[in-house]
C-alpha positions as CSV (number, residue, x, y, z in Angstrom):
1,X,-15.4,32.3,-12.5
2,X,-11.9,31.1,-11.9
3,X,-11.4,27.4,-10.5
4,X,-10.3,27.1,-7.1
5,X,-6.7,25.1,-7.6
6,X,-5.2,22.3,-5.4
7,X,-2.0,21.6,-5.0
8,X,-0.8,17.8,-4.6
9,X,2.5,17.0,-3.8
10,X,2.8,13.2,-4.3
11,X,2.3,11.2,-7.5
12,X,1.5,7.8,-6.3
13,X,-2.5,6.8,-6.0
14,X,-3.3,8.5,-3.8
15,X,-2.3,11.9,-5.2
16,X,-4.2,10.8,-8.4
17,X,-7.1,9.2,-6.6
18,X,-7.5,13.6,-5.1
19,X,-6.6,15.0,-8.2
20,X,-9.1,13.2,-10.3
21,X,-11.9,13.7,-7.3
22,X,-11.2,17.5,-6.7
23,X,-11.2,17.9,-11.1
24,X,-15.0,16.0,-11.1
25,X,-15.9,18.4,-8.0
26,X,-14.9,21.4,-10.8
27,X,-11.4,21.9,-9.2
28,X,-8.2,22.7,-11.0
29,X,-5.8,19.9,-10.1
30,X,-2.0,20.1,-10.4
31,X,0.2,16.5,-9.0
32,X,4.0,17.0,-8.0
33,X,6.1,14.1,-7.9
34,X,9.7,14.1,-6.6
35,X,11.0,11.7,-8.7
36,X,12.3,12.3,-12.1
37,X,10.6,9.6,-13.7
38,X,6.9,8.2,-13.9
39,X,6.4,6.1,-10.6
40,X,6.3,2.0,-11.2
41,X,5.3,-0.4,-8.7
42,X,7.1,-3.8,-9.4
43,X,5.5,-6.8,-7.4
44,X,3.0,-4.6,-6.1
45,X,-0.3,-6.9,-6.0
46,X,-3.1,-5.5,-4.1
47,X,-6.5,-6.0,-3.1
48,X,-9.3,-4.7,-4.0
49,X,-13.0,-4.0,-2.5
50,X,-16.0,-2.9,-3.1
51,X,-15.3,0.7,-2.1
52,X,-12.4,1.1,-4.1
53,X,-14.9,-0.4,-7.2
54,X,-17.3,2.7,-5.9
55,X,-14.8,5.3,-6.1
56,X,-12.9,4.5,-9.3
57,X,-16.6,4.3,-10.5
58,X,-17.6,7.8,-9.4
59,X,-14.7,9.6,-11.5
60,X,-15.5,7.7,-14.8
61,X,-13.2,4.6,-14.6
62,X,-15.0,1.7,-14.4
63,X,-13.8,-1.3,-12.6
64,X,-14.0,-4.1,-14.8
65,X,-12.8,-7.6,-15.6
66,X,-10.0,-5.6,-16.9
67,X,-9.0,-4.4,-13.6
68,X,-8.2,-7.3,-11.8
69,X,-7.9,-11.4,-11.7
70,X,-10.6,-13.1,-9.9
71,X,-10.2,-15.7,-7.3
72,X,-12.2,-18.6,-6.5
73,X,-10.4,-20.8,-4.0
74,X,-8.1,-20.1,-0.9
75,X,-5.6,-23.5,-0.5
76,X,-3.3,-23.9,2.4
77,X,0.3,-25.8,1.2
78,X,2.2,-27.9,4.2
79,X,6.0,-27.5,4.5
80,X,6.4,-30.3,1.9
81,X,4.2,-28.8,-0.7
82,X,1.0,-30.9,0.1
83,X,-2.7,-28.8,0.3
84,X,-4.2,-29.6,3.7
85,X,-7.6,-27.1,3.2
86,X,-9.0,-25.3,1.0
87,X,-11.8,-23.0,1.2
88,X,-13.9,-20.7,-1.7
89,X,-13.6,-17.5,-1.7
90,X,-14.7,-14.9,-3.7
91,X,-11.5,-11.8,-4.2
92,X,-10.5,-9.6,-7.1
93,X,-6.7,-9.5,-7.2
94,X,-5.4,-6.1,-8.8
95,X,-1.7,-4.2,-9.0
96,X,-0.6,-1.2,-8.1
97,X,0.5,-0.5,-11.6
98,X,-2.8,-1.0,-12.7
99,X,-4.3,1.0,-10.1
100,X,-1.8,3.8,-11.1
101,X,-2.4,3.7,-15.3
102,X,-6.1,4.0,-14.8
103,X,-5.9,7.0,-12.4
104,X,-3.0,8.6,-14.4
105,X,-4.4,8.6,-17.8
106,X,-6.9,10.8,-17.2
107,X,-4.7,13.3,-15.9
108,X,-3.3,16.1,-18.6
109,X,0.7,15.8,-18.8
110,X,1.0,19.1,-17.8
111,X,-0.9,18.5,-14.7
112,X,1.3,16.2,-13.3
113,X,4.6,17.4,-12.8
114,X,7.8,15.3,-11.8
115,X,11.6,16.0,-10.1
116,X,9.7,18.3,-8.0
117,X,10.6,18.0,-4.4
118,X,9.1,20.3,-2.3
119,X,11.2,22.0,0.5
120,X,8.4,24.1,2.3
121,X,5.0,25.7,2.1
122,X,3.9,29.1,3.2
123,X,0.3,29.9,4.2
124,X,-1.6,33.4,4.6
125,X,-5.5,34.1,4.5
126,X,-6.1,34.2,0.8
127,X,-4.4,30.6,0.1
128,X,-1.0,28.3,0.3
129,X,1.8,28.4,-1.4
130,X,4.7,25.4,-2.2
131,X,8.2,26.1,-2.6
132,X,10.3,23.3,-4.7
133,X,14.0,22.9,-4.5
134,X,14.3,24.6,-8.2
135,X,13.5,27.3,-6.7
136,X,10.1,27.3,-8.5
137,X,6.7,28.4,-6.3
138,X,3.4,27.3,-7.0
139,X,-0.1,28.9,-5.7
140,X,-3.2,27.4,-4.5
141,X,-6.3,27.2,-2.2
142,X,-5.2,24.2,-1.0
143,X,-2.4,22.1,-0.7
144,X,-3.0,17.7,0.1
145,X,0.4,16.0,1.2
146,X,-0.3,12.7,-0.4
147,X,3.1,12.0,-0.7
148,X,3.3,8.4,1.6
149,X,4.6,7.3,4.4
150,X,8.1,9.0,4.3
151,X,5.7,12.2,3.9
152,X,7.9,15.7,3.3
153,X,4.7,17.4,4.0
154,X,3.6,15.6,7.2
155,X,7.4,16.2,8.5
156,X,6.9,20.6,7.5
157,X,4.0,20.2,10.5
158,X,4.8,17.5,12.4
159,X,8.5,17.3,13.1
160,X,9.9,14.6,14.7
161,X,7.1,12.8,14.5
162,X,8.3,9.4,12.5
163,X,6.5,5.8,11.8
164,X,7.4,3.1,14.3
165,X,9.2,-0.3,12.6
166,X,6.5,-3.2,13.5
167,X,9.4,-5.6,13.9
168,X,8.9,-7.6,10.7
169,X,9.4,-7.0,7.1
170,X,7.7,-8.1,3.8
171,X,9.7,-9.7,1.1
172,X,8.0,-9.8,-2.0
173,X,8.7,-11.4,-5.5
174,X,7.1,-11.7,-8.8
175,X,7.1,-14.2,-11.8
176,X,5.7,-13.7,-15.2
177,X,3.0,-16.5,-15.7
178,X,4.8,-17.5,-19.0
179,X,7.8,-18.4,-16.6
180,X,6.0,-20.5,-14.0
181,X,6.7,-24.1,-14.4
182,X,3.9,-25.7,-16.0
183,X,3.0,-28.2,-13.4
184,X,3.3,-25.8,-10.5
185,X,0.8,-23.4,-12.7
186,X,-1.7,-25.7,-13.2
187,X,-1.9,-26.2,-9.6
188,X,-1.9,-22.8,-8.0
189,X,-2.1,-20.1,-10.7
190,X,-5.8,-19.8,-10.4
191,X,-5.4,-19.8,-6.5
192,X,-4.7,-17.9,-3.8
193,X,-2.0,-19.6,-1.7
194,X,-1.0,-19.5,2.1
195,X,2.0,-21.5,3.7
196,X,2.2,-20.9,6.9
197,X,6.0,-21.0,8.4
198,X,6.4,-20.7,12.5
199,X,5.9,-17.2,13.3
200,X,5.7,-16.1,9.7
201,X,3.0,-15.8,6.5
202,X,3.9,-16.3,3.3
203,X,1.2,-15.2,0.5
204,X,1.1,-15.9,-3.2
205,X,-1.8,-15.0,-5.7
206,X,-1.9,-14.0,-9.2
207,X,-1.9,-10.6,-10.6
208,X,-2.0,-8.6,-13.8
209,X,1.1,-8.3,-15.6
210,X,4.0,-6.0,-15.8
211,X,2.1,-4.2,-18.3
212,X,-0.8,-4.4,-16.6
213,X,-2.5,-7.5,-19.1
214,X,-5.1,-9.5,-17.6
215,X,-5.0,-12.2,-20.4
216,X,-4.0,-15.8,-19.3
217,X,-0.6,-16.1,-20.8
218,X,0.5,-12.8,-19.7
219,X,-0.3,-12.9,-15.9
220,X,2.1,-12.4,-13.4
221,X,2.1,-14.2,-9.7
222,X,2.8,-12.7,-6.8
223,X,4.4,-13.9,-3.5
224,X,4.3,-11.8,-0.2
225,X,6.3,-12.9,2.8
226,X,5.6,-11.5,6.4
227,X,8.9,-12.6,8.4
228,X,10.0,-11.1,11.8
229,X,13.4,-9.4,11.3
230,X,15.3,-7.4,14.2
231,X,16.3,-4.0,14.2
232,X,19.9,-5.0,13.7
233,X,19.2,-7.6,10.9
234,X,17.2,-4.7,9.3
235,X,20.3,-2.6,9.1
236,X,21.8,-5.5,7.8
237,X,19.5,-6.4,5.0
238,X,19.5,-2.7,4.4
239,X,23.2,-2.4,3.7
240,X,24.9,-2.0,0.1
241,X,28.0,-3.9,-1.1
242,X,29.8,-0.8,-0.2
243,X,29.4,-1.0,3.5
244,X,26.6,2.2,3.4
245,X,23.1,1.2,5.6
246,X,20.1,3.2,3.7
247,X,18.4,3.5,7.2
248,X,15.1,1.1,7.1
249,X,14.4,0.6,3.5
250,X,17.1,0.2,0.5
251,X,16.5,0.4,-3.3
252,X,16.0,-3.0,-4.5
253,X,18.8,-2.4,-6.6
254,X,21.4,-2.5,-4.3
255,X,20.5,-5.4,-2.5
256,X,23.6,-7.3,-2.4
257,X,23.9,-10.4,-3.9
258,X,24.1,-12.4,-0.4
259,X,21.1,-10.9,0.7
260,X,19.0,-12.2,-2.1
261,X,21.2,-15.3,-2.3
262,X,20.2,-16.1,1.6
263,X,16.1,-14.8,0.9
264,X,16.1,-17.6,-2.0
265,X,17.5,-20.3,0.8
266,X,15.6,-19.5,3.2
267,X,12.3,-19.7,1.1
268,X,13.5,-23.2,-0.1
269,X,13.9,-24.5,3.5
270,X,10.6,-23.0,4.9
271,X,7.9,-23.0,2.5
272,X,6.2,-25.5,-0.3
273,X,8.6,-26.4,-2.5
274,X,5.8,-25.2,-5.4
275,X,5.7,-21.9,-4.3
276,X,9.7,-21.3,-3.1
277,X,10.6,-22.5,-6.5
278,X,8.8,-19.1,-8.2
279,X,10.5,-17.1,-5.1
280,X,13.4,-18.8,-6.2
281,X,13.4,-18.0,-10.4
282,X,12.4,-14.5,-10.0
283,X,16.5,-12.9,-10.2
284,X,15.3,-9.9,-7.9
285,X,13.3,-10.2,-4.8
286,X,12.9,-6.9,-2.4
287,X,11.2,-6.4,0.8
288,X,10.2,-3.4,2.4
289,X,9.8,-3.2,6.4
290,X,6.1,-2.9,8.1
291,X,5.7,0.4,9.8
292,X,3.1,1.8,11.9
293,X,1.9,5.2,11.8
294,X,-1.1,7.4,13.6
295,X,-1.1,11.2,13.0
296,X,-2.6,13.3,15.6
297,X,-3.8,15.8,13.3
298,X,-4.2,16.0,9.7
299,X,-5.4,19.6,8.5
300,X,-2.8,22.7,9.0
301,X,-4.9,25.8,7.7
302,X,-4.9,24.9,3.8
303,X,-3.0,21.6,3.8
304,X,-4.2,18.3,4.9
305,X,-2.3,14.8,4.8
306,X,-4.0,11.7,2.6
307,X,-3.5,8.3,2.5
308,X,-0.2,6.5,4.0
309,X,1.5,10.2,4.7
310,X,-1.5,10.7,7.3
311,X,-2.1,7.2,8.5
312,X,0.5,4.2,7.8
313,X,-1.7,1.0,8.7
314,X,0.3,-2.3,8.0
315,X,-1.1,-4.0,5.0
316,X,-2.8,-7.2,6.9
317,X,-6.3,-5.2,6.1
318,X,-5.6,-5.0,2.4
319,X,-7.1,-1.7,2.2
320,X,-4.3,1.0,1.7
321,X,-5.3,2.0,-1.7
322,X,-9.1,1.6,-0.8
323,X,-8.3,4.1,2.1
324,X,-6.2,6.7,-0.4
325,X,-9.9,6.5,-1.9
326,X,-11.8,6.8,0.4
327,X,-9.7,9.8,2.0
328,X,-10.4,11.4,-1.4
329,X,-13.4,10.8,-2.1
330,X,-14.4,11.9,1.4
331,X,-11.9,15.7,1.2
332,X,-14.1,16.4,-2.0
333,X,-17.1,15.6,-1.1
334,X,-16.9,17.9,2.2
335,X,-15.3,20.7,0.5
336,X,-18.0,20.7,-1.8
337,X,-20.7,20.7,0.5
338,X,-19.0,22.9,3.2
339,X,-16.5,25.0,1.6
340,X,-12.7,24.4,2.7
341,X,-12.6,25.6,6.3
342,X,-15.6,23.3,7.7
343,X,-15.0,20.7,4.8
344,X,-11.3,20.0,6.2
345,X,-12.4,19.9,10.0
346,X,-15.2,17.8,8.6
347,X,-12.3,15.7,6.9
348,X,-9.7,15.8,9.7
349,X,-12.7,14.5,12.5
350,X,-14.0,11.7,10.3
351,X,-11.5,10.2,8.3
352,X,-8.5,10.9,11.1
353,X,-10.9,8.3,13.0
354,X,-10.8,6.4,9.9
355,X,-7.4,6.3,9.5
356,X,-6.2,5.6,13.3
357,X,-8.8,2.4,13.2
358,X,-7.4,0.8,10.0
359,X,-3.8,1.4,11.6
360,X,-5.5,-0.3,14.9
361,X,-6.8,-3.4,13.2
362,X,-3.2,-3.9,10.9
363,X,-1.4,-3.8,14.6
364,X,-4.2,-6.8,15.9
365,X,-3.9,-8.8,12.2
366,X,0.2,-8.6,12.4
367,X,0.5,-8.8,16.4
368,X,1.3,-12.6,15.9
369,X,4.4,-11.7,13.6
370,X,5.4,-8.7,15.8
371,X,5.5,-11.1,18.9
372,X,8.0,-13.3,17.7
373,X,10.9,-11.0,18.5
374,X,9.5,-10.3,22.1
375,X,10.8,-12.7,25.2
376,X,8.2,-15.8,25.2
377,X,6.8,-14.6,28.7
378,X,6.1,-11.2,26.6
379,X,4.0,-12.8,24.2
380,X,0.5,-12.1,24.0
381,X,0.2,-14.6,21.0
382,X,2.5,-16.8,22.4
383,X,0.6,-20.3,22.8
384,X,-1.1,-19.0,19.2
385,X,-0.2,-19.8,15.8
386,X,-1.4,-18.9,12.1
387,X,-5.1,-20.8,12.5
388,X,-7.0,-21.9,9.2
389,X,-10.2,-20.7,10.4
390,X,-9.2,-17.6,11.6
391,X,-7.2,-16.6,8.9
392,X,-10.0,-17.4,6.0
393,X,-12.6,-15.6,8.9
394,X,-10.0,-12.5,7.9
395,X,-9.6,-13.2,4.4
396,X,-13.2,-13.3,3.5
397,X,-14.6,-10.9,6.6
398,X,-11.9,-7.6,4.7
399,X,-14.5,-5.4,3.2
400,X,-17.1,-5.9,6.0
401,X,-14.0,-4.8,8.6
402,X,-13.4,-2.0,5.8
403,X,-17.4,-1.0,5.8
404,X,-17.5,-1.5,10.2
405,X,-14.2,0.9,10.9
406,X,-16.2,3.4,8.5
407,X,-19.2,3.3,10.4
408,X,-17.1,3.2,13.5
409,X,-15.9,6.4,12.8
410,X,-18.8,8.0,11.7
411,X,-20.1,7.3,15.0
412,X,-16.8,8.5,16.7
């Protein structure tokens, strides 16, 4: 008997995490990336929890010490560098890039396709069909836009319908471990970090390497930086040396030289000095801007939306790859008990309520940062700053939120 095919248009996790689900499910799986070149994801540390562990699991990769850099201790650094609490915790800190290897690898070569961009998609009762800009056509049963928040295939069904800048952006910046000062690694490699600047976060935590080690010595640490940002210094930051704006987001590449000049200065007069000084040696910091998104529907006939090009949740929660796993781990699942027609409505009812409460609880975590640009009487945070207790009551309490949205939703 022939295998039913999907089609997956979007190479990134969660693309891999539904092609290697729908293959253990006995499905033929074939990923399209737009890009020309296998993805990377420099600086891109992420968390982890248990029901990422669980999925990863389930299709044969196992999530070991391998995986990730464990975490023992949360400190809290003053302006001038000194450590006014710490707390224990217990996190596994992974990267995208390692995320991405282990999901790639099992995927045959010619399985997962790149430069294809996909222009449109035709339906009719026996399956769907995707039409690339080389003019080449592929044929399915099924076709999962998991292709982000920028989603080609979310903007075939839903046009118009775009993410809504949260009024802040992330700047992020990494620095191999065999680069951090000495004295500044003994005292925070092994820790995750918070300095808390007026109206802003600033994060920094070690992660596996560029090439994905997890050996001390060949480590990398990673800073994230929530800070609020205007519309109009957006366009700014997002303009190249030749005068053209690249809309909300810019290629860290062409980040002029001023921009990253003024980041570097503005880290060494608002944060510790300990961590500032790793913002400040790494010769390329980026940032990308905090969006918001909540589809109103996710299934169209034989195509459904996974991941961030279905729901964009700011990344406060520290579950946007857990979700892309869940949301494929949860399509399979109903399609194999269901068949496609009542697995997707199945999937469209219970993870769309999924979705739309992960991008509800990102909008509470960030609301602080989002406030800032607001007049003071429009505050709803405004006699509230970052809080040591409530932020380690978030830290530690992710998973549980993760596990409670679920059930939430299940309920819904």
């Amino acid at each position: 008997m022939k295998k039913q095919r999907a089609l997956i248009i979007g190479g990134s996790v969660g693309g891999l995490f539904a092609a290697n689900m729908l293959r253990s499910i006995g499905w033929d799986a074939t990923v399209f990336e737009r890009n020309p070149e296998e993805l990377s994801g420099r600086g891109a540390g992420i968390s982890t929890h248990p029901q990422l562990h669980d999925v990863t699991r389930r299709i044969g990769i196992p999530f070991d010490d391998s995986m990730g850099i464990p975490i023992d201790k949360v400190i809290f650094l003053d302006h001038d560098g000194r450590c006014y609490d710490e707390r224990p915790t217990g996190r596994l800190m992974s990267s995208w890039g390692r995320v991405f290897r282990s999901l790639r690898d099992p995927i045959p070569d010619e399985s997962y396709r790149l430069a294809k961009s996909l222009t449109g998609v035709e339906q009719d009762a026996g399956g769907v069909t995707a039409i690339f800009s080389d003019c080449t056509r592929e044929r399915g049963d099924l076709l999962i836009g998991a292709d982000g928040g920028r989603s080609t295939v979310r903007e075939l069904f839903l046009p118009g319908r775009k993410p809504e800048y949260a009024g802040y952006v992330a700047w992020r910046a990494m620095l191999d471990e065999r680069d951090v000062p000495p004295a500044i690694h003994a005292e925070l490699f092994a820790n995750y970090t918070y300095c808390l600047p007026p109206g802003e976060l600033f994060l920094a935590y070690p992660v596996p390497g560029r090439n994905n080690e997890t050996q001390a010595g060949q480590r990398a640490y990673n800073i994230v930086w929530y800070r609020p940002t205007t519309p109009e210094k957006l366009a700014d930051l997002c303009t190249d040396e030749s005068g053209k704006c690249h809309g909300t987001s810019i290629v860290p590449t062409l980040l002029r030289p001023d921009v990253i000049a003024w980041s570097k200065a503005q880290a060494l007069t608002l944060v510790a000095p300990q961590v500032a000084e790793i913002f400040e040696r790494d010769p390329r910091p980026f940032f990308q801007a905090i969006f918001d998104f909540i589809s109103p529907q996710t299934v169209f006939g034989r195509v459904a939306l996974l991941g961030d090009a279905a729901f964009l949740a700011r990344p406060h929660p520290g579950a946007g790859t857990t979700k892309c796993a869940m949301d494929a781990e949860h399509l399979a699942d109903s399609i194999a008990a269901l068949g496609i027609e009542a697995g997707l409505e199945k999937y469209q009812r219970e993870q769309g309520a999924f979705g739309a409460g992960l991008v509800r609880q990102g909008q509470i975590d960030g609301s602080y940062i989002t406030d800032q640009l607001k007049p003071r009487e429009q505050r709803r945070n405004k006699d509230l700053s970052w809080a040591v207790n409530d932020l380690m009551r978030d830290h530690d309490g992710r998973s549980p939120q993760v596990q409670r949205i679920l059930n939430e939703s299940r309920r819904a």
